[in-house]
C-alpha positions as CSV (number, residue, x, y, z in Angstrom):
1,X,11.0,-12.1,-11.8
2,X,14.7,-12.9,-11.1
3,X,15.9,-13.9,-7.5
4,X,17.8,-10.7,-7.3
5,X,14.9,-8.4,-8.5
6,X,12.4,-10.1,-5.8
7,X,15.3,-9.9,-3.2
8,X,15.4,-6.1,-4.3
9,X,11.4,-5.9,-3.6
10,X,11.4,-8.5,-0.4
11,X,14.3,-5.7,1.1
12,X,12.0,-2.7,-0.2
13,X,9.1,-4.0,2.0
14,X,11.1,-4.0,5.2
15,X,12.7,-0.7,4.9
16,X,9.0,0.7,4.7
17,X,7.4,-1.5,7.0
18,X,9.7,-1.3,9.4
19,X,10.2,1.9,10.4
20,X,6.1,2.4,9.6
21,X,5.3,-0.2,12.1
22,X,7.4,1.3,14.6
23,X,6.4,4.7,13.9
24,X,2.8,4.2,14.3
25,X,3.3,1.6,17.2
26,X,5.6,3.7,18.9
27,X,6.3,7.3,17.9
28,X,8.1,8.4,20.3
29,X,10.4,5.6,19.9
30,X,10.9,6.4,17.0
31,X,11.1,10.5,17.4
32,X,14.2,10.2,19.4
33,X,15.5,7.0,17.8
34,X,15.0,8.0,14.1
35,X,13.2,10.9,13.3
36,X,14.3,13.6,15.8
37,X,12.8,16.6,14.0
38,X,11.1,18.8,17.0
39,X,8.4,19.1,18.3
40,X,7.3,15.5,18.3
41,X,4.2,15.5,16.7
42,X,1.9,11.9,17.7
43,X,-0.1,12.5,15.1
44,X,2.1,13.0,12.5
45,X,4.0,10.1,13.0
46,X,1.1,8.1,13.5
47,X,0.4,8.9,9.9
48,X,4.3,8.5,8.5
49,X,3.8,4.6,9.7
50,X,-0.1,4.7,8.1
51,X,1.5,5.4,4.7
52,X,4.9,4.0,5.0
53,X,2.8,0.5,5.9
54,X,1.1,0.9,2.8
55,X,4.1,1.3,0.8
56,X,5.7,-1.9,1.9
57,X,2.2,-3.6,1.8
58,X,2.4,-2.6,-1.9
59,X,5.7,-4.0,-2.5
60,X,4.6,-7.6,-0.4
61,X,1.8,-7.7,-3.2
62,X,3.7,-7.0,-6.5
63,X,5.5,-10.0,-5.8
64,X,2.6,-11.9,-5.1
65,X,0.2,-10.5,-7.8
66,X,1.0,-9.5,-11.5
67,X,-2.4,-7.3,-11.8
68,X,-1.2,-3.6,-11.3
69,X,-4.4,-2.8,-10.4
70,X,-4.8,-5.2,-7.7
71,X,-1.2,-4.1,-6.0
72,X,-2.2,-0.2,-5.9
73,X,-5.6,-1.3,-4.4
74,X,-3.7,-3.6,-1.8
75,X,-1.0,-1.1,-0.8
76,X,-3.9,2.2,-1.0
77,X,-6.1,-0.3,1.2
78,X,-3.9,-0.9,3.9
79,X,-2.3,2.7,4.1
80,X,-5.9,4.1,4.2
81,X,-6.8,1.5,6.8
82,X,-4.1,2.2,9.3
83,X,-4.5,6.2,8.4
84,X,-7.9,5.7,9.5
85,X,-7.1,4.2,12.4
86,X,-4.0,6.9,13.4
87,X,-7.7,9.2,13.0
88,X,-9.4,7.6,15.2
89,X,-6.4,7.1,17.7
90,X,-5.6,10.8,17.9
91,X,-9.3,12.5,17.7
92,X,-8.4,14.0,20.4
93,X,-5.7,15.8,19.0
94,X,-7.5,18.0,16.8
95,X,-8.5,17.4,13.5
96,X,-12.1,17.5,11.8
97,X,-15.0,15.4,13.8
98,X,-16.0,13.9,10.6
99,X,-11.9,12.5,9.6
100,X,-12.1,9.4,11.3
101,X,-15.9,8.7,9.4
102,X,-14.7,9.8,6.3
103,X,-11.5,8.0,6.2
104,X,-12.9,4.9,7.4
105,X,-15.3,5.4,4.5
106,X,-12.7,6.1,2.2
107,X,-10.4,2.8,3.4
108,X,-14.0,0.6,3.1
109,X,-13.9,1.9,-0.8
110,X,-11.0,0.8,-1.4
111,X,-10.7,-2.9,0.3
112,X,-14.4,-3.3,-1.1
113,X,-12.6,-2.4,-4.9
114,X,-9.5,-4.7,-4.1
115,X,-12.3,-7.2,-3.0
116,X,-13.6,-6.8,-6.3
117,X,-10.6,-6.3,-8.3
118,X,-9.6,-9.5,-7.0
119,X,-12.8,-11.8,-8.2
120,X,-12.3,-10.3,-11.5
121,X,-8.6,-11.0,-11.9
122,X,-9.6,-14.7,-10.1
123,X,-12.4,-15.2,-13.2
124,X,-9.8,-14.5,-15.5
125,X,-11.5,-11.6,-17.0
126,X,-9.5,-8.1,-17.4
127,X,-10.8,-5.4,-18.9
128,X,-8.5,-2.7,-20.7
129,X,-4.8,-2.4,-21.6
130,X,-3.9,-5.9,-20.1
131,X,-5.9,-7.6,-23.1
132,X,-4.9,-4.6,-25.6
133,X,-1.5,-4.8,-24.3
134,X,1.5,-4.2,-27.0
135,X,4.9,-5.2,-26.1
136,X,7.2,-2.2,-24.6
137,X,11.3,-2.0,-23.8
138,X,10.0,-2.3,-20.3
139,X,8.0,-6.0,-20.5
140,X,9.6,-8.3,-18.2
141,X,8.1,-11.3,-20.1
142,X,6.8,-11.9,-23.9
143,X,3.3,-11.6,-23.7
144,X,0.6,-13.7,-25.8
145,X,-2.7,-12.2,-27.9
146,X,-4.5,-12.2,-25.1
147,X,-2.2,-9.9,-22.8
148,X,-0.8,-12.9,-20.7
149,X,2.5,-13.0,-19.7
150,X,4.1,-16.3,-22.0
């Protein structure tokens, strides 16, 4: 990855997890600083930050991992962690009963894949179109038989 591509992902990351930490720490801050679209709506910004985190969380991983699979798991984890929590912050708000169980559920699925994911990518052992992988206009690397980048 060049310096300006990874400074292009680095700024990427801040402009979602910015504005997503603030917006989940403090919506209203962020109601009448950034977002002032009425009526303010705690749970709805609340989940803007949830997602927004795991947006920049994505981009944090792609420049630490090369396994595709393993970014989407890290930046799905951590949106569906701090979505969970925005559910169980705002219960009383409305909602289903069962929201908060489910996606806490839902947000243990996918840290327990990542978890997985992670093992498997640590063992060396891939399965799919990284070993089977043919070389495309859009490779950033030349890759060798076995998928890996060269």
């Amino acid at each position: 990855m060049t310096r300006s591509v990874r400074a292009l992902v680095v700024l990427g990351a801040v402009a979602f997890l910015v504005p997503g930490v603030w917006s989940f720490g403090w919506p209203r801050s962020f109601h009448e600083t950034v977002a002032q679209f009425d009526p303010f709506n705690l749970h709805l910004f609340h989940d803007l930050g949830a997602f927004q985190i795991g947006i920049g969380v994505a981009l944090l991983a792609a420049l630490a991992w090369r396994d595709a699979v393993a970014v989407a798991l890290a930046g799905a984890t951590a949106g569906a962690v701090v979505h969970a929590a925005s559910h169980v912050i705002d219960r009383d708000l409305g909602g289903r009963a069962s929201d908060p169980y489910l996606l806490s559920l839902l947000a243990l699925a996918l840290a327990a894949g990542l978890v997985l994911r992670l093992r498997r990518v640590a063992r060396g052992s891939t399965e799919g179109p990284v070993r089977e992988h043919r070389r495309t206009a859009l490779d950033p690397s030349p890759r060798t038989p076995d998928g890996r980048s060269a």
